[in-house]
N, C-alpha and C positions, 0 to 999 in steps of 0.2 A: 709795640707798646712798651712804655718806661716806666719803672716802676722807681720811684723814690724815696726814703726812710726819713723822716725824721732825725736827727742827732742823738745818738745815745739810743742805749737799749729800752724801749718800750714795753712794760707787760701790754698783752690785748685785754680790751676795756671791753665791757658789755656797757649799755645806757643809763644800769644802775649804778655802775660803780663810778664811771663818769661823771653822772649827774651830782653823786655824793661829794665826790671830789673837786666839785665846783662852785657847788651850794652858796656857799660862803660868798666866795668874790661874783655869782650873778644874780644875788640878792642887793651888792650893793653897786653895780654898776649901771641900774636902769628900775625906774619903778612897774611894781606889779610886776608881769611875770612874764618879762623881754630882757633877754641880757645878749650882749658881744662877746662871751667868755668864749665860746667855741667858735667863733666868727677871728676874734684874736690870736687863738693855738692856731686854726688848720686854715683858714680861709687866706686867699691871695686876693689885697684890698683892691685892686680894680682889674678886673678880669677879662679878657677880651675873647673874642671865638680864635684866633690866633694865638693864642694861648691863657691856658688858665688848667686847673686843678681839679681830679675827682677824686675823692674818699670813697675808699671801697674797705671792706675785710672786718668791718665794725669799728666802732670810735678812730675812725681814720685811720689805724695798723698801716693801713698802704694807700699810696697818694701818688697816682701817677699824672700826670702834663697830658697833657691831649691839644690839638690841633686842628680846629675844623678846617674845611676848604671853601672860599666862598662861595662855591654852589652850594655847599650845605647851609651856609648862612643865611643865604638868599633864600629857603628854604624856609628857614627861622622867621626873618623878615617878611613872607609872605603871610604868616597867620597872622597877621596886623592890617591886610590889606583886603578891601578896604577900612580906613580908621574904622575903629569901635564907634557906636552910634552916643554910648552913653558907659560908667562905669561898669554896669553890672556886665555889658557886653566883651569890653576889655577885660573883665578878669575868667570870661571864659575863654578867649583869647591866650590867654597868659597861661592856661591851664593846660590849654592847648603845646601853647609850646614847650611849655615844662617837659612835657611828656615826649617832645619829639625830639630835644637835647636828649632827655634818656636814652633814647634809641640810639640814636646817632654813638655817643659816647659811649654806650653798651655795648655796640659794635664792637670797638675796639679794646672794652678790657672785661670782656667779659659779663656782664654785669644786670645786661637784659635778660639772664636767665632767671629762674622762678625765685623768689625770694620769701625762702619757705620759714623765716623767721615774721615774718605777718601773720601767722594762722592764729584762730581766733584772737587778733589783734593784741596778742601778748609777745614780748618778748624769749624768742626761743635761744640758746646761746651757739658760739661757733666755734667751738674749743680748738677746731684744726685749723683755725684762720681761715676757710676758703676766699680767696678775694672775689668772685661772685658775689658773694652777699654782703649786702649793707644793712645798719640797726640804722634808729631815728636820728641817730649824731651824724651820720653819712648825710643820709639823707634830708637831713636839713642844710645843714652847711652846703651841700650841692645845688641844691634848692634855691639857696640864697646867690651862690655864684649864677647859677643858669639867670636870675630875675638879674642882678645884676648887670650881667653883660647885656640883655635886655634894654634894660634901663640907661643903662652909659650908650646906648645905638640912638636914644632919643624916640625907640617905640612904645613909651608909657607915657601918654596924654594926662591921665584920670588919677595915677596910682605912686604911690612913694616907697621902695624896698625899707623895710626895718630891720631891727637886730631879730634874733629866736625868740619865737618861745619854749618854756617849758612849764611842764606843770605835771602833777603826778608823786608818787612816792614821798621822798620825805621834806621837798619844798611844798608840801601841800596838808603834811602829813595824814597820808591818807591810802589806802589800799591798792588805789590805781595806780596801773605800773608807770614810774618814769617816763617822760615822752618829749622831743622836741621835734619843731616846727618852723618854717621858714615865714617870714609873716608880710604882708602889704599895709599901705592904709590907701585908703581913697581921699585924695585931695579934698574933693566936693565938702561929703560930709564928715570925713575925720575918724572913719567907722575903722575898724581893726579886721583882717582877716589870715586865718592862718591855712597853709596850702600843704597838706600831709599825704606824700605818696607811699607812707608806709600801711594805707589803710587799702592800696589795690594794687596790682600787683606788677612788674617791674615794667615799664613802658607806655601802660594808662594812663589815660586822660586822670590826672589827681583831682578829687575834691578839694573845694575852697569852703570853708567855714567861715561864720563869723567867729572871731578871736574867743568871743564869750561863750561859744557852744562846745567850742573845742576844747577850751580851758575845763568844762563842768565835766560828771561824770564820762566815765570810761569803757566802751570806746564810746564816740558821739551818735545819735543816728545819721544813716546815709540821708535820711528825707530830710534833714533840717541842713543842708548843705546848700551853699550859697546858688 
């Protein structure tokens, strides 16, 4: 496993201080409440199972390359098989495999272990950096690479990768804690959905919201999930 730095010394970032620090530029780089600001810092723009990037350690502290091998991809490729019958079906599909990159990927850096910063769906912090555990900036940005690499393979019929979302704290101002999200839309109807595996726990199948239940109070319920 490789572990990579960024340039320059980095303080570690929890979601809040991130989010603050961003406010600004992903308020005006996308309307309502999608921005590319953390998709710009950490994401690698076309990612492939042959290489690409995970963020671990919170707000991306450590960023190591990984590698699949095409049996694991073929692996990947298989929860598309056969096609999704209709959207709603594709995106349990997707959800599906979200979850089985985590695996995979986990393997190698650790990462499948319990991620005891979810409990009651607030942010906990990680003062010793463990890179085990990811906050919601990890795990969207990853989120977004996994759908990605998806997406550039030509196994998404129904659905269009987006920028994040975010909503919570003080782009909301409001008590809810900071939070971002990896998001779809469905070709068909144009509908928004946000895919949060910060709300189960490191290698589950993640919930799909629509964009609008996720967005409103904090956390969402598990029943109004796509």
């Amino acid at each position: 496993m490789s572990h990579e730095h960024f340039a320059g010394v980095r303080l570690h970032r929890a979601c809040t201080a991130a989010l603050v620090c961003l406010l600004a530029l992903a308020s005006c780089q996308a309307p309502g409440h999608l921005s590319d600001g953390f998709l710009r810092l950490y994401a690698k723009p076309n990612p492939s199972h042959s290489s690409f990037y995970q963020c671990h350690g919170f707000g991306c502290t450590i960023v190591s390359r990984i590698e699949l091998s095409e049996a694991e991809w073929r692996s990947v490729r298989a929860k598309f098989q056969p096609p999704p019958a209709d959207a709603s079906e594709e995106r349990r599909r997707i959800a599906e495999a979200v979850a089985l990159l985590q695996r995979l990927v986990g393997a190698r850096t650790g990462t499948s272990a319990h991620q005891w910063t979810r409990q009651d769906y607030h942010l906990r912090p990680n003062p010793s950096i463990d890179p085990t555990q990811m906050d919601c900036i990890d795990e969207s940005v990853n989120t977004w690479t996994y759908l990605t690499m998806v997406a550039r393979d030509g196994l998404l019929r129904d659905h269009a990768v987006e920028k994040l979302a975010f909503a919570g704290g003080l782009s909301d101002f409001s008590l809810d804690p900071p939070r971002n999200a990896a998001v779809i839309r469905a070709i068909g109807s144009g509908r928004y959905f946000a895919i949060d595996p910060t709300l189960v726990d490191a290698g589950e199948t993640p919930p799909i919201f629509p964009l609008e239940v996720w967005l409103a109070s904090w956390p969402p319920p598990m029943s109004a999930q796509d």
